[in-house]
N, C-alpha and C positions, 0 to 999 in steps of 0.2 A: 803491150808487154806488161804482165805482173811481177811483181817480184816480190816473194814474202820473205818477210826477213826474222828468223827467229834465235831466240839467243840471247845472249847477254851479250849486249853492244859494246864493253870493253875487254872481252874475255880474246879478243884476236884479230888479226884486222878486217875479216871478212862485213863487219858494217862500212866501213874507209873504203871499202872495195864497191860493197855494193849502192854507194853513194858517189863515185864516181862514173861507174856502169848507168845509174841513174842519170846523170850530167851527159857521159857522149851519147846514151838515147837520145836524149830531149833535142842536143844540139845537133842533133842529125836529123830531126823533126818529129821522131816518133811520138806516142801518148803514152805516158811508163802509168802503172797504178800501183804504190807503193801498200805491202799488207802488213805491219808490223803484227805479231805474235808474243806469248810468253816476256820476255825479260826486253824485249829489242821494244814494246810499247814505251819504254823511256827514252826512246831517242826524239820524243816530241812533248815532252814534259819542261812546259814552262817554268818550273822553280827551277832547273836547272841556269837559266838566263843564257843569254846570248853569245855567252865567253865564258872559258873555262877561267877559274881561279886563276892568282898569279901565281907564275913559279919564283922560288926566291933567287936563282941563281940568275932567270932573267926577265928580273921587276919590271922592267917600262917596254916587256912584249910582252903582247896580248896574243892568245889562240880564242878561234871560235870555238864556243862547246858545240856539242851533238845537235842539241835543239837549234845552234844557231846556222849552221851547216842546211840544217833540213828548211828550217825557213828562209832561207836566201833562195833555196833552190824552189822553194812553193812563189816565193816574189816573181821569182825569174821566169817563172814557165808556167801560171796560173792557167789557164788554159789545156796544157797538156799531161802538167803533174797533178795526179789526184792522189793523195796519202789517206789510207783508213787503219787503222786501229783497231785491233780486238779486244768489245769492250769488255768479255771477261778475264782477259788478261789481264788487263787496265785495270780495274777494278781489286784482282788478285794481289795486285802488286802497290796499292796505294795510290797509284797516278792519276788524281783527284782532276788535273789540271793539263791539256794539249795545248798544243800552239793552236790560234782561231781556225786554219785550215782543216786542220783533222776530221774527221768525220768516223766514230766510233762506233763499229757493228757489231750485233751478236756472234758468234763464232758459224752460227749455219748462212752469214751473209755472207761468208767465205766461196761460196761455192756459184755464187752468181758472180762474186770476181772472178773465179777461174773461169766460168763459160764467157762472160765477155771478152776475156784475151786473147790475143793470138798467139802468143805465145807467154809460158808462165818457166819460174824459177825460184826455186826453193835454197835461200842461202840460209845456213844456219843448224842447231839441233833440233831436232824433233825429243 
């Protein structure tokens, strides 16, 4: 299964969506191969860290940020999840810096993830 994910990854919940889509693949045995795109390449941007800021209303709870979400999920299933990056996106948008999993292509790598999938899904704007 592909799943490209384009967008700006706070702009709606559709990255929260397709990060749990990601989760029941995996736990149902599938091989997901995540394609981040445009704006959604920061949901594996290490300067981000592991945890989002605090909120002031509730100081001593902690949320994962984005990045942190997607690497628990690369720990969890290293074998089945493969996350790639488009390194012109990435580059477009400053994301100097991926979690070590990433693996960042030119945008014509794209097309050899779509023939290796059985199936492919396109969350997000074009």
């Amino acid at each position: 299964m592909l799943l490209t994910l384009m967008g700006a990854p706070h702009a709606s919940d559709q990255v929260t969506s397709a990060l749990r889509l990601t989760q029941a693949l995996l736990e149902r045995g599938a091989v997901v191969q995540v394609w981040t795109c445009g704006y959604a390449t920061l949901l594996t941007q290490r300067a981000q860290g592991p945890e989002k800021p605090r909120n002031l209303a509730e100081w001593n709870r902690s949320h994962p940020s984005m990045p942190g979400l997607a690497e628990e999920l690369l720990r969890a299933f290293p074998d089945r999840l493969h996350w790639y990056g488009c390194r012109f996106c990435s580059d477009d948008r400053g994301v100097a810096e991926h979690l070590p999993q990433v693996v960042l292509r030119p945008p014509a790598g794209y097309a050899a993830n779509v023939a290796a999938a059985d199936k492919a899904l396109l969350i997000g704007t074009i």
